[in-house]
C-alpha positions in Angstrom: -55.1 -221.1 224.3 -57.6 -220.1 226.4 -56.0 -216.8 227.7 -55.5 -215.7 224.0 -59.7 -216.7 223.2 -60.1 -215.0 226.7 -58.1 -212.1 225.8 -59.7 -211.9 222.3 -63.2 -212.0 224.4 -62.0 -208.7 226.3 -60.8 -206.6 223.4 -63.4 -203.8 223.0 -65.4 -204.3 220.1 -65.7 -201.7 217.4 -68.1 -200.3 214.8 -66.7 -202.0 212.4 -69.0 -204.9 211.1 -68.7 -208.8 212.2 -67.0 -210.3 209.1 -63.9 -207.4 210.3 -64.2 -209.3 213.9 -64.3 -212.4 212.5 -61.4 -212.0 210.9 -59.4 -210.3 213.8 -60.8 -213.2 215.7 -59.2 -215.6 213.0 -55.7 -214.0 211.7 -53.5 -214.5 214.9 -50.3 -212.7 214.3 -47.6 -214.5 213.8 -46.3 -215.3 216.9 -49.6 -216.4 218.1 -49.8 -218.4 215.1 -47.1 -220.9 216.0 -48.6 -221.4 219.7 -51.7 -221.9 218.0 -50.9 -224.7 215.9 -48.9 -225.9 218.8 -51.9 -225.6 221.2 -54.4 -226.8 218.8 -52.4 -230.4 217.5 -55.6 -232.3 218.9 -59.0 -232.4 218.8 -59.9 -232.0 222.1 -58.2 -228.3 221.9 -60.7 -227.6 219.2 -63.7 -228.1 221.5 -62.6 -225.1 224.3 -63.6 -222.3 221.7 -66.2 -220.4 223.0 -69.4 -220.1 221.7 -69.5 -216.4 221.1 -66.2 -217.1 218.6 -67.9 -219.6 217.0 -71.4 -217.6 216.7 -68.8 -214.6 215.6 -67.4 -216.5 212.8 -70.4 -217.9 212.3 -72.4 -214.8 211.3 -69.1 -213.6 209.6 -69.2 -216.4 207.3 -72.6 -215.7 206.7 -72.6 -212.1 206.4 -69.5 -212.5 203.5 -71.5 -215.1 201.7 -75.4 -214.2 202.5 -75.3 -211.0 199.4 -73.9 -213.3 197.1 -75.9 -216.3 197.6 -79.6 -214.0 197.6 -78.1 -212.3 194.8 -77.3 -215.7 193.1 -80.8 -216.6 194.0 -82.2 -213.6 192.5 -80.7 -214.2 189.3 -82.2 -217.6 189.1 -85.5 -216.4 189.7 -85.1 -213.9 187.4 -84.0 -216.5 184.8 -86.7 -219.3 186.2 -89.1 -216.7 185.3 -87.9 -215.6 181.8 -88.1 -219.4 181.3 -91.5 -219.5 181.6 -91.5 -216.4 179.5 -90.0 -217.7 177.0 -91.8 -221.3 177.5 -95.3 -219.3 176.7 -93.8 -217.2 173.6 -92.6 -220.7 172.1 -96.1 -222.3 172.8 -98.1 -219.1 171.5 -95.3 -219.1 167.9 -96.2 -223.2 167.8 -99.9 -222.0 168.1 -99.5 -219.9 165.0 -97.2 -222.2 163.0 -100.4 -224.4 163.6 -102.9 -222.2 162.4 -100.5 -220.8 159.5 -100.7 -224.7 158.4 -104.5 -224.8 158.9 -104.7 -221.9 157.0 -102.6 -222.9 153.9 -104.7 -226.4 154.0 -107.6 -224.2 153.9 -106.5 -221.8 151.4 -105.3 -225.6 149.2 -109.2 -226.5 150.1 -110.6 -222.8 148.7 -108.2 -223.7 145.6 -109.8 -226.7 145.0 -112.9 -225.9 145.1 -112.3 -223.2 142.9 -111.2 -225.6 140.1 -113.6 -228.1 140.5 -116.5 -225.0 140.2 -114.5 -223.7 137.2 -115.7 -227.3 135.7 -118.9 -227.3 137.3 -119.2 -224.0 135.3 -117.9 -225.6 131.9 -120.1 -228.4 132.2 -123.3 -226.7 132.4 -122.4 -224.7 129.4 -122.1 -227.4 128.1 -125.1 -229.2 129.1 -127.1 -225.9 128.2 -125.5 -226.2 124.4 -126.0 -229.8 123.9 -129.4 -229.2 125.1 -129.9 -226.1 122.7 -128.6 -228.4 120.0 -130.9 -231.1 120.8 -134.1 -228.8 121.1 -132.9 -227.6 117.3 -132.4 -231.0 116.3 -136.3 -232.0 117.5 -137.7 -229.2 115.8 -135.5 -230.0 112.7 -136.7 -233.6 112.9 -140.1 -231.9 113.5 -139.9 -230.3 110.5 -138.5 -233.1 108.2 -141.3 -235.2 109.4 -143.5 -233.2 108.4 -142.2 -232.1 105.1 -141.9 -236.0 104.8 -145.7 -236.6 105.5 -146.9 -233.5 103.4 -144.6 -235.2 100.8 -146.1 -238.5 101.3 -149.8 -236.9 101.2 -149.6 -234.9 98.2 -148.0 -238.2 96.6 -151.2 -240.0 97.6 -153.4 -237.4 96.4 -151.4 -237.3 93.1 -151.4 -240.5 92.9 -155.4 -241.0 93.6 -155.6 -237.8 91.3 -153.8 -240.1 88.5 -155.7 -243.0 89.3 -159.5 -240.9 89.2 -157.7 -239.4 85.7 -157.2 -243.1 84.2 -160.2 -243.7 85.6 -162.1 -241.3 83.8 -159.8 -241.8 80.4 -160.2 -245.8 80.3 -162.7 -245.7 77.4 -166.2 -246.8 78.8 -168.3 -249.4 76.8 -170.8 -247.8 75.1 -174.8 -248.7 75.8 -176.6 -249.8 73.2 -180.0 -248.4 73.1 
C-alpha cells in the first residue's frame, strides 16, 4: 500500500483544483481497489497514509463543502436579520393597535363629555326659565300685595268715611238755651 500512496505522491499534479486530486487520490481503479481493501483489513494499515493525502482530502472535503456551508450561513443571517425586521414592524403595529385603542377610549371620553354638556346646556335653560318664572311670579306677588293693601286702605278709609258720615247723621241733642 505504500508504493501505490508513494506512487500517487509522484504523479505530477495538475491545474485542476484539489477536490479533482482528492478524488483521484480516493477512487482507486478497480484493480487497486481489491488490494486496497485487502491491504487496508486493519487498523494499523490506516495509520501509514501520509499526511499530505490526508491534508489533500482534507482541503478537498472542505473546499466541496465550504460554498455551501457560507452560503447556508448567509442565508441564516439574512433571515436572523429579517427576524429582527420583522420583530420591530410587529412591535411598532402593537404600538399603534395601542394607541388606536387609546384613541377610541378618548374619542368614548370626548363623547361623553359631549352628552353630559348637552345636559349641562338643558339645565341652565332651565334654571334661567324657572328663574324668569320666579322673578314674574315676585313681581306678580308684588303686585297682588299691593292691590291687596290699596284694597285694604281704601276699605278703611271707606269704612272711617262711613263711620265720620254716621257720625255726623246720628241726630245730636239739641241745647237748650
Amino acid at each position: 500500500m505504500e508504493q501505490e500512496v508513494d506512487e500517487e505522491e509522484e504523479q505530477p499534479s495538475s491545474s485542476s483544483s484539489s477536490s479533482s486530486q482528492s478524488q483521484s487520490n480516493v477512487t482507486p481503479t478497480s484493480d487497486r481497489k481489491d488490494s486496497l481493501s485487502a491491504e487496508l483489513s486493519s487498523p494499523e494499515d490506516i495509520l501509514f497514509v501520509d499526511k499530505q493525502t490526508i491534508e489533500k482530502l482534507t482541503n478537498g472535503l472542505i473546499s466541496h463543502y465550504l460554498p455551501d456551508l457560507q452560503n447556508s450561513k448567509g442565508a441564516l443571517q439574512e433571515l436572523t436579520q429579517n427576524q429582527g425586521i420583522l420583530l420591530d414592524t410587529l412591535d411598532q403595529e402593537i404600538t399603534k393597535f395601542k394607541e388606536c385603542n387609546s384613541l377610541l377610549d378618548i374619542n368614548s371620553l370626548f363623547t361623553e363629555a359631549k352628552v353630559y354638556h348637552n345636559k349641562l346646556v338643558s339645565i341652565r335653560k332651565e334654571m334661567m326659565m324657572l328663574h324668569e318664572k320666579t322673578t314674574k311670579l315676585k313681581k306678580r306677588a308684588l303686585k297682588l300685595q299691593q292691590q291687596r293693601q290699596k284694597e285694604a286702605l281704601e276699605k278703611e278709609q271707606q269704612r272711617e268715611k262711613e263711620l265720620e258720615r254716621e257720625r255726623l247723621l246720628i241726630a245730636k241733642p239739641a241745647k237748650r238755651t
